[in-house]
C-alpha positions in Angstrom: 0.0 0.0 0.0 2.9 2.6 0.8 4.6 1.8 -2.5 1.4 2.3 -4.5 0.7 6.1 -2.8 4.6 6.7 -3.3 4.0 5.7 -6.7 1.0 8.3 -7.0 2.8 10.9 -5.5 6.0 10.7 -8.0 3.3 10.7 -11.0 1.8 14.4 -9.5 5.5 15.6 -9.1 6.2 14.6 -12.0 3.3 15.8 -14.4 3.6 19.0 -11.7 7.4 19.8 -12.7 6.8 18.9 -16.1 4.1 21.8 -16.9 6.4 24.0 -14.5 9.3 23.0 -16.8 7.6 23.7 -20.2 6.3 27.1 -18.8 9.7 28.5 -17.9 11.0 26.8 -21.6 8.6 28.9 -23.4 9.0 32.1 -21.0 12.8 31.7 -20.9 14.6 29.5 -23.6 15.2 26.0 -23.7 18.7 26.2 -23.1 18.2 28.6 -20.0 19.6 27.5 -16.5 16.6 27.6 -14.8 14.8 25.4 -17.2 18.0 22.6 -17.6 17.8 23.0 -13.6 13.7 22.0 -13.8 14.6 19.0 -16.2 17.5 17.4 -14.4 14.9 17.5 -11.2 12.4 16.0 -13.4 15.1 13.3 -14.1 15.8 12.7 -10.8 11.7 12.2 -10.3 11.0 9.8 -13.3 14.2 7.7 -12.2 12.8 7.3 -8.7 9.4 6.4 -10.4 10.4 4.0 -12.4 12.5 2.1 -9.4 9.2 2.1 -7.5 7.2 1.0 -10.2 9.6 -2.1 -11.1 
């Protein structure tokens, strides 16, 4: 039960920092720090995902 509403909380933080991440891309450049900052924490978020999820 605690895996599955970990599991459920990485999906919202995920889809969460995605739309925050393709905000600041359009605002700021893809190649800005702040937005190569959001992706590499939406790395970090899918890879603990997917080690839950397998």
């Amino acid at each position: 039960m605690k895996n599955l509403l970990l599991i459920k909380l990485l999906k919202f933080e995920i889809e969460f920092k995605r739309k925050v991440m393709y905000k600041k891309a359009k605002d700021l450049g893809f190649s800005h720090p702040q937005v190569v900052n959001c992706s590499q924490e939406l790395d970090i978020l899918l890879n603990k995902y997917f080690k839950q999820a397998s």
